[in-house]
Structure formats: C-alpha cells, structure tokens
PAVEX-473313 format. One record per residue: residue number from 1; z, x, y of N, C-alpha, C, CB in turn. Coordinates in steps of 0.2 Angstrom, whole numbers, plus 2048, in hexadecimal, padded with zeros to 3 digits. Glycine has a CB too. Layout:
NUM,Z,X,Y,Z,X,Y,Z,X,Y,Z,X,Y
...
***
This chain:
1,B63,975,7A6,B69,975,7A2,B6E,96F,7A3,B6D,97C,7A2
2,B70,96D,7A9,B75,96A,7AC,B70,962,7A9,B75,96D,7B6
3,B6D,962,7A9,B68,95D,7A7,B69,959,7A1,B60,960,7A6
4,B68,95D,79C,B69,95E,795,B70,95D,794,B67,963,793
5,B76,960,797,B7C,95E,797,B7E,957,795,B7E,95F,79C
6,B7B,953,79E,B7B,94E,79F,B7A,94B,79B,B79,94E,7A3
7,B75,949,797,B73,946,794,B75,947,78C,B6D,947,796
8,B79,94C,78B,B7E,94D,787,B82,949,787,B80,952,789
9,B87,94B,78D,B8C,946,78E,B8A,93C,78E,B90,948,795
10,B85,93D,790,B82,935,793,B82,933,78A,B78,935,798
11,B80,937,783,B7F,934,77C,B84,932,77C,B7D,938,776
12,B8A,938,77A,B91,935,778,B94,92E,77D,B95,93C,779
13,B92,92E,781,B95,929,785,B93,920,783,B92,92A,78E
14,B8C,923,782,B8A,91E,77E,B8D,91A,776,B83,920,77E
15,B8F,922,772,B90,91E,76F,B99,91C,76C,B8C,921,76B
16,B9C,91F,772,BA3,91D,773,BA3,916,775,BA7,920,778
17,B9E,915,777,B9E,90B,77E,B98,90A,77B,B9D,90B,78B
18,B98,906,777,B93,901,774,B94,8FB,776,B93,902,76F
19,B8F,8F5,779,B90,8EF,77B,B8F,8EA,775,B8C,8ED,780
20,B93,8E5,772,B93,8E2,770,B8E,8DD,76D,B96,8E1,771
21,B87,8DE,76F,B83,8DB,76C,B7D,8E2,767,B7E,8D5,772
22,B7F,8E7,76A,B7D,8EB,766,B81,8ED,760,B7C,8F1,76A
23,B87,8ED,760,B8B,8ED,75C,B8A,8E9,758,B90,8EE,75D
24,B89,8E3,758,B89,8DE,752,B83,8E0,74F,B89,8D7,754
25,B7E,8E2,752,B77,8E0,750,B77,8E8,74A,B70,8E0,758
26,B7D,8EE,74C,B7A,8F2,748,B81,8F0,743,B79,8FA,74B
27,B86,8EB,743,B88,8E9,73C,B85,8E4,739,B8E,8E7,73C
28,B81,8E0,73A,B7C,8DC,738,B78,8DF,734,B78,8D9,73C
29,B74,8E6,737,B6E,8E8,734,B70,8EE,72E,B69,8EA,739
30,B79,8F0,72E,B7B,8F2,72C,B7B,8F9,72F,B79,8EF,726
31,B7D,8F9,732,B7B,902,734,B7E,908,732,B7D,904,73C
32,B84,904,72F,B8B,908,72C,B88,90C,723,B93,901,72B
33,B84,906,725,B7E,909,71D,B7A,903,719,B84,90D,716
34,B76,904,71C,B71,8FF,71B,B6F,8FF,713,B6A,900,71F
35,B6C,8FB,711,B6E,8F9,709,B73,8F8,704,B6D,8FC,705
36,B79,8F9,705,B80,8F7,703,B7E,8F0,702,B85,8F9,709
37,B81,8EE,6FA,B82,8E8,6FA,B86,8E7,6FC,B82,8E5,6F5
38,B8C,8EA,6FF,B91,8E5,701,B92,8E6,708,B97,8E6,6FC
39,B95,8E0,70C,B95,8DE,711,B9B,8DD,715,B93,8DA,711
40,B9B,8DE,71C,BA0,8DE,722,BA1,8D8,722,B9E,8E0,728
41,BA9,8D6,723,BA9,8CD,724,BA8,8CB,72B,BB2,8CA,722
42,BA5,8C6,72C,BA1,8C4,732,BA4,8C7,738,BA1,8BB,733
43,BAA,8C6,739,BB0,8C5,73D,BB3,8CC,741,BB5,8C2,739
44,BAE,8D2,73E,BB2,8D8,73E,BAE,8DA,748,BB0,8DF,735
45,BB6,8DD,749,BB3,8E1,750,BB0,8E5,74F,BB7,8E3,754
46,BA7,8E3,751,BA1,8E7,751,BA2,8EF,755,B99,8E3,754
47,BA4,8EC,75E,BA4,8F1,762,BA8,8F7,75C,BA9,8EE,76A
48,BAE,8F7,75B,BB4,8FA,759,BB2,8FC,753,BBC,8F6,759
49,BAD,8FA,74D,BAA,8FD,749,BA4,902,749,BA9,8FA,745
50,BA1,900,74D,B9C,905,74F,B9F,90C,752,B99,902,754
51,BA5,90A,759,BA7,910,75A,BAA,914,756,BAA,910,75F
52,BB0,911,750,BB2,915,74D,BB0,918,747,BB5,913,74D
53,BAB,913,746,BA2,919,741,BA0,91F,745,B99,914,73F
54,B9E,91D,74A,B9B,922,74C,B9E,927,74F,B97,920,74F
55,BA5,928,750,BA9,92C,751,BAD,933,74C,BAC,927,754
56,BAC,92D,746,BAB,930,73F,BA8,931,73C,BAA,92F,73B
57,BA2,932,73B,B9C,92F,737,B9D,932,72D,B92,933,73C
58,BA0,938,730,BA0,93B,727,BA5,938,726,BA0,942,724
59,BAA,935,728,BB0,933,723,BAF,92D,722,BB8,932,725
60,BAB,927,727,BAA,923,724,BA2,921,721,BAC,921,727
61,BA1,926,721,B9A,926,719,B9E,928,713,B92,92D,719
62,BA2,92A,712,BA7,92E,70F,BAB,928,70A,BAC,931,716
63,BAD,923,710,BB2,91D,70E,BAD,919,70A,BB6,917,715
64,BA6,918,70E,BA2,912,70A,B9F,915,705,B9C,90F,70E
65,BA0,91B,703,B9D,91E,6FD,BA0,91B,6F8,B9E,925,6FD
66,BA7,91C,6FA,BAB,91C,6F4,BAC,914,6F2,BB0,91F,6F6
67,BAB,90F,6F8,BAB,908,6F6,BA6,907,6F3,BAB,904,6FA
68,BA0,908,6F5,B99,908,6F2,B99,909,6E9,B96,90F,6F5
69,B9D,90F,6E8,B9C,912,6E3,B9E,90C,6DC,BA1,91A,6E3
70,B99,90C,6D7,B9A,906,6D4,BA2,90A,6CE,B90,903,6D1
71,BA4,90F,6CF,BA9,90F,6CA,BAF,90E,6CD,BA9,916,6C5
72,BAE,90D,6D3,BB4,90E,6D6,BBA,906,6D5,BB2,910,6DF
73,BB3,8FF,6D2,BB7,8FA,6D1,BB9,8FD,6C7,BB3,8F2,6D4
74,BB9,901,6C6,BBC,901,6BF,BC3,906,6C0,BB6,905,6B9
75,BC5,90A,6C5,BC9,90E,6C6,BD0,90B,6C6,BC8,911,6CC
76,BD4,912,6C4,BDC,90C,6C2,BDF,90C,6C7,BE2,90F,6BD
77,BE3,909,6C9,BE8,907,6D0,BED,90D,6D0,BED,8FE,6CF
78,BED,912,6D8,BEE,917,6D9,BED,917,6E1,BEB,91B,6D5
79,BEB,921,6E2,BE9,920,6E8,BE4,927,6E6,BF0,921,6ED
80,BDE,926,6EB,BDA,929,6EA,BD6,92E,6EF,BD7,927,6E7
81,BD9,935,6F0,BD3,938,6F6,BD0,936,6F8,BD0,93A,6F5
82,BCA,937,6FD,BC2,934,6FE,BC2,93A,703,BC0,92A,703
83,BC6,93E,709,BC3,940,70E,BCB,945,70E,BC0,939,713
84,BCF,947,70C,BD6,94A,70D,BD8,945,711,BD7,950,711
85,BDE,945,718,BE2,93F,71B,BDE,93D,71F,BE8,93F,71E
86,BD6,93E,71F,BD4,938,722,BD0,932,720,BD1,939,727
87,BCF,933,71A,BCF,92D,717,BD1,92F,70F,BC8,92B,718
88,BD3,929,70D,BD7,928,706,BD7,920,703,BE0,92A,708
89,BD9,920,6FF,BD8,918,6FC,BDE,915,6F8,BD1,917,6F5
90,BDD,911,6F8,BE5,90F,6F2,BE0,908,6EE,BF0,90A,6F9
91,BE1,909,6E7,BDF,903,6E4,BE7,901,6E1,BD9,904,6DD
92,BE6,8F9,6E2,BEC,8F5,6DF,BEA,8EF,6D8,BEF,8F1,6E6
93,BED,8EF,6D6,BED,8E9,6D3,BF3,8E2,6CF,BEA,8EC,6D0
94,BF4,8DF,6D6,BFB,8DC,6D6,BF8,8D5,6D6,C01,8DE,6DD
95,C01,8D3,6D5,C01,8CB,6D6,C00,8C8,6DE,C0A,8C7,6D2
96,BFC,8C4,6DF,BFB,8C2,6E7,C04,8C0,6EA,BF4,8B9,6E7
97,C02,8BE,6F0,C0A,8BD,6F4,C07,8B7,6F7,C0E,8C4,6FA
98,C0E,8B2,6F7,C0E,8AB,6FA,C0D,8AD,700,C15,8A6,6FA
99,C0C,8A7,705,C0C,8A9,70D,C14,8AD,710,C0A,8A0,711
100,C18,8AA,70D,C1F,8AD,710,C21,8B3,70D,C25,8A7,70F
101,C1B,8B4,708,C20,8BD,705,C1A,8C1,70A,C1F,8C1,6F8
102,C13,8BE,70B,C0F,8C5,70E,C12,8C6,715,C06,8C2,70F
103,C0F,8CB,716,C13,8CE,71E,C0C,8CF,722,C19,8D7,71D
104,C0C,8CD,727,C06,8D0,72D,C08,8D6,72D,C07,8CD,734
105,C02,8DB,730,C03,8E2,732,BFD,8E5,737,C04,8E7,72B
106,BFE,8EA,73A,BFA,8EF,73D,BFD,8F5,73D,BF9,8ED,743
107,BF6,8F9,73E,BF9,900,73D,BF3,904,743,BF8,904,733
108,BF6,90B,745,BF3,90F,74C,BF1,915,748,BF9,912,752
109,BF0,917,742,BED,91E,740,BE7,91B,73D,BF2,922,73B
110,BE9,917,738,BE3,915,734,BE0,90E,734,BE4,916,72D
111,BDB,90F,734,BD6,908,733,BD7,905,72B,BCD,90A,736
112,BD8,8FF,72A,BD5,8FB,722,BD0,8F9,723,BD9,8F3,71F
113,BCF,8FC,71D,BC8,8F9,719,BCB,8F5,714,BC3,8FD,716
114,BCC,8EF,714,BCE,8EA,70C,BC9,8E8,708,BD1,8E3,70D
115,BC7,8EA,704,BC2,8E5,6FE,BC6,8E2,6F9,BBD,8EB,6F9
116,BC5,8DE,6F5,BC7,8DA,6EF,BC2,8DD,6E9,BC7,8D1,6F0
117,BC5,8E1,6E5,BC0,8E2,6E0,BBF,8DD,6DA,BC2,8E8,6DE
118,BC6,8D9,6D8,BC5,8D6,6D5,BC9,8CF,6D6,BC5,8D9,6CF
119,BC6,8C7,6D6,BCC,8C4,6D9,BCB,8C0,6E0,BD1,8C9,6DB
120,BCF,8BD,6E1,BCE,8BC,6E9,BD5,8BC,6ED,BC8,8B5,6EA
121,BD6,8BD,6F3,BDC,8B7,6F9,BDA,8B7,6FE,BE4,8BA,6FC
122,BDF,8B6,701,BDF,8B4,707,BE2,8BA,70B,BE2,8AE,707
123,BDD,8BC,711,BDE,8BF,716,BDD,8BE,71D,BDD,8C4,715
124,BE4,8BE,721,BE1,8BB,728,BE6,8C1,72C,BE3,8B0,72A
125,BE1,8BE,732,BE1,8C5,73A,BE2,8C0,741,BD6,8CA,73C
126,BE3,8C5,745,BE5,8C1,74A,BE6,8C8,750,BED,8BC,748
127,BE3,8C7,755,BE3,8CC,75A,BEA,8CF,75B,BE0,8CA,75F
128,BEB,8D5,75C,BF3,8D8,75C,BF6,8D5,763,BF2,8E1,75D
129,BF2,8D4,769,BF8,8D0,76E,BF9,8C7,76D,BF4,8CF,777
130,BF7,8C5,767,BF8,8BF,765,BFE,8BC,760,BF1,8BE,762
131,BFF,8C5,75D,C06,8C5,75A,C0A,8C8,75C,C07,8C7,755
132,C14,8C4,759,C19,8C8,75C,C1A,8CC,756,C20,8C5,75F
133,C1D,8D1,757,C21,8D8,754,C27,8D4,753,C23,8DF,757
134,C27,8D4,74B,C2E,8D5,746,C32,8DA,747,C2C,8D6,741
135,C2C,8E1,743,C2E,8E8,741,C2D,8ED,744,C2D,8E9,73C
136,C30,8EF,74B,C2A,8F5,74F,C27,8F9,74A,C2D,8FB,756
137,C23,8FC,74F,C1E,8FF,749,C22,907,747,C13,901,74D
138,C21,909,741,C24,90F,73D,C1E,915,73B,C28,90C,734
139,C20,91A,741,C19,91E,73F,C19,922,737,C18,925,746
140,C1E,922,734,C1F,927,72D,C19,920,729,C2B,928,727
141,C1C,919,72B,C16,914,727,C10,913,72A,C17,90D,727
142,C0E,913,72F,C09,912,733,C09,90B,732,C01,916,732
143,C0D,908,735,C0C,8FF,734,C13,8FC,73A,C0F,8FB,729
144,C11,8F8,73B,C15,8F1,740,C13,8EE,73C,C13,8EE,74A
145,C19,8E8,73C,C1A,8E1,73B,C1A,8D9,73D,C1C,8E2,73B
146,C18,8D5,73F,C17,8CF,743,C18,8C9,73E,C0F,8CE,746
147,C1A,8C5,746,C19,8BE,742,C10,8BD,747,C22,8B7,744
148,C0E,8B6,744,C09,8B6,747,C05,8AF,743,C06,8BD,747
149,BFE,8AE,749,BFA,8A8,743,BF3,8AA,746,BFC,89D,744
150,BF0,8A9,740,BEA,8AE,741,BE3,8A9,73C,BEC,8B9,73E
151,BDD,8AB,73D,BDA,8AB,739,BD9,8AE,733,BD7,8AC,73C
152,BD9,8A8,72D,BDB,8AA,726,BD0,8AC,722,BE1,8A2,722
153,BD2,8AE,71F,BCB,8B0,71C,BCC,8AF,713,BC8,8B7,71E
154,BC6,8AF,711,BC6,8B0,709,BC3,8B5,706,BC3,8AB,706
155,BC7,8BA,703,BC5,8C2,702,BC4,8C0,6FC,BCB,8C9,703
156,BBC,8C2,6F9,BBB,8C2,6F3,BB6,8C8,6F1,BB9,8BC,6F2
157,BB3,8CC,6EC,BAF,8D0,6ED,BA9,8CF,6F0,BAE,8D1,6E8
158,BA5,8D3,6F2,BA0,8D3,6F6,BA1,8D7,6FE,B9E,8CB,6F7
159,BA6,8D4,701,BA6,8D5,709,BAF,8D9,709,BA7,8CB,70E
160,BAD,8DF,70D,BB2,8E3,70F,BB6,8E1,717,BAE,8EC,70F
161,BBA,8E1,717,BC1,8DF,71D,BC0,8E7,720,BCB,8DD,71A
162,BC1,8E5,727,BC4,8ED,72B,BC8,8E9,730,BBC,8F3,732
163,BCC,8EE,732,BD4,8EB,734,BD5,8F2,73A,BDC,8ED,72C
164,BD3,8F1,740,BD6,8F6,744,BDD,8F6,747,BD2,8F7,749
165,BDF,8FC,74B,BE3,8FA,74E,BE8,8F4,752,BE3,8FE,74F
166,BE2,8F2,754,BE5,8EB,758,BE1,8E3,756,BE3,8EC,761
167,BE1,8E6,74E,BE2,8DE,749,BE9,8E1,747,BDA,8DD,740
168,BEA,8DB,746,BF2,8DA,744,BEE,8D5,73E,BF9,8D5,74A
169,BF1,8D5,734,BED,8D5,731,BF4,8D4,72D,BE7,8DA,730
170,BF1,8CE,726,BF7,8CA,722,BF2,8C9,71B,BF9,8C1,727
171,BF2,8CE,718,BEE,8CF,711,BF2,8CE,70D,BEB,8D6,70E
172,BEF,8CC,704,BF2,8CA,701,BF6,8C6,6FE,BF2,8CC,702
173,BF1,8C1,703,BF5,8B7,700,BF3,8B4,6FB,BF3,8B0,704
174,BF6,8B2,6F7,BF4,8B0,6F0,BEE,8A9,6F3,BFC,8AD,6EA
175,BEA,8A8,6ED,BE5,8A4,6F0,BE4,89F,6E6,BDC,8AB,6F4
176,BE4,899,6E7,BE6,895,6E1,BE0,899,6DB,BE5,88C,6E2
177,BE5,89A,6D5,BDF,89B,6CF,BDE,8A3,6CE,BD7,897,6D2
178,BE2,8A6,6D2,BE2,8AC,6D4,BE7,8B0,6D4,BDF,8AD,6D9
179,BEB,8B2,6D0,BF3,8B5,6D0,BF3,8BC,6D1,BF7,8B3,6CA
180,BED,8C0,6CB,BEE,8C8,6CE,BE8,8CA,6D0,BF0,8CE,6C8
181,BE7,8CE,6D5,BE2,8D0,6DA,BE1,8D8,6DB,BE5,8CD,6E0
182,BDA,8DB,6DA,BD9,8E1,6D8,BD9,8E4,6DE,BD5,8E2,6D4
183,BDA,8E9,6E2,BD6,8E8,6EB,BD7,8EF,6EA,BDB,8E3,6F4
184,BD2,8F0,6EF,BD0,8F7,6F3,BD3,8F8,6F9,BC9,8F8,6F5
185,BD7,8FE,6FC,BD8,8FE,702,BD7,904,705,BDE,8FC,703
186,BD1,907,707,BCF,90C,709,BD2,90E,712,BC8,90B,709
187,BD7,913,714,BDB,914,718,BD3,91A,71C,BE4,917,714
188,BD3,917,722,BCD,91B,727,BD0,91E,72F,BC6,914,72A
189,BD1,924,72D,BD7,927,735,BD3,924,73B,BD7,932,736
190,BD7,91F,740,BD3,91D,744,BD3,926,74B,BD8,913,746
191,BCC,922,74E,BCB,928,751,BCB,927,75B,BC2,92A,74E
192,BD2,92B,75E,BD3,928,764,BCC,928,768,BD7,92C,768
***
C-alpha cells in the first residue's frame, strides 16, 4: 500500500515540475490538443503551460473548445460563459490603440488567452521583474500596471497568446491598415 501511495504522490510531482524540454516538445506536438488548427505562439512558457493544463485539464479543454468552435468567430462582442468563474470569454470589437493610449498589464487570478479573430496588432510581453509598476495591482480588477519594453509580436488569426501571471503583456496596438480589431479573450483561473 505504502508503495502505491508513493508512487502516487511521485505522478503528481511529476506533473507539477515538468522540465523544459519536455514541455516544449508536448507544446510542439500539441498536447493541449492535438489537431487544432490553431496554434501556440512560439514564445509561450511551455514549463507554465503544461503545468497549468494539467493542473486543469477540464477547464482548459473547456477554453479550447470554445476557441476551436468554428461559431464562436461569428459571435457578437460581449461576455461569454465557458466554465462559471473559471473560465469565461469576452469578445471585442474596437478601434486598435497607438502605442501611448495601450497600457501594459499583468494579472494573479487569470491567465489570457488572446486570439485575433478578425484583423491583426500588435502585442508585446516582457517578463514581470523586467517591468516597473505604474498602477499596483487592484484585486476587484485582477490587473497591475507597468511601464516597460518588451518583445512585440504580430497577432493575427491562426496563433493564440497565453499571458500568465508573470508576463506583464501590452495588447492591442494598432498595426497599419488595420483600425478595428475583433479579438477573443478567454479569462483561465490560474491554478496555485
């Protein structure tokens, strides 16, 4: 019995501490759900997605269901259930923001998931000790504020953004030729 425990506890351990080349290789091969046309941007922390899938696993089959789902890019801008408060979505469809109206942010309860459903910008990240605080963070928002300089990216359909708690993240830059921008923002209760 004592055996079986052990080796109990020894699974879970494993799959709280996952090493970074295993992690990548199961966001490469897609682990989170294999066949999904759509795709993890290169850049996302594998270790921290793995654990927080698999720490999940039905809320986030849950989230990618719903991104998956091909009606969900016809849906009107709102907010939408997926999971009660641990997972939820917000579709938008606004005018993009210069670099000096967008705001960096990070949040401790929920993880982003950003898609562009229709459109494209600019989003860039930057590790949280690499930025200062503007705005300490406001648990009624779940968000802090920074200044910062980070790696910028080109969000367009296809490839989904994840944002944990210690990316500090600056969505929503207008990107030329492109003024309104349809996006997905699937909210994922991050898991201690």
């Amino acid at each position: 019995m004592f055996l079986s425990m052990f080796a109990g506890i020894f699974a879970f351990a494993q799959n709280k501490t996952v090493n970074a080349q295993k992690a990548r290789q199961w966001v490469q091969r897609q682990g989170w759900h294999p066949g999904y046309a759509l795709k993890v941007y290169n850049d996302v922390d594998a270790a921290t997605f793995y654990q927080q899938y698999h720490a999940n696993k039905a809320a986030w089959d849950k989230a990618f269901a719903f991104l998956a789902d091909p009606g969900t890019a016809s849906l009107a801008p709102g907010k939408y259930p997926i999971a009660g408060d641990t997972v939820y979505a917000s579709i938008t469809e606004n005018p993009s923001k210069t670099l000096d109206q967008a705001s960096w942010e990070s949040h401790r309860k929920y993880i982003d998931l950003q898609y562009v459903i229709k459109g494209k910008e600019q989003i860039s990240v930057v590790p949280l000790d690499k930025a200062t605080v503007t705005h300490p963070y406001d648990a009624a928002h779940d968000a802090a504020n920074y200044t910062a300089s980070g790696k910028d990216y080109m969000a367009a359909p296809g490839t989904f953004y994840l944002f944990f708690p210690k990316d500090v993240h600056r969505p929503n830059v207008k990107v030329d030729g492109y003024d309104v921008v349809k996006k997905l923002v699937i909210k994922i209760s991050y898991t201690e």
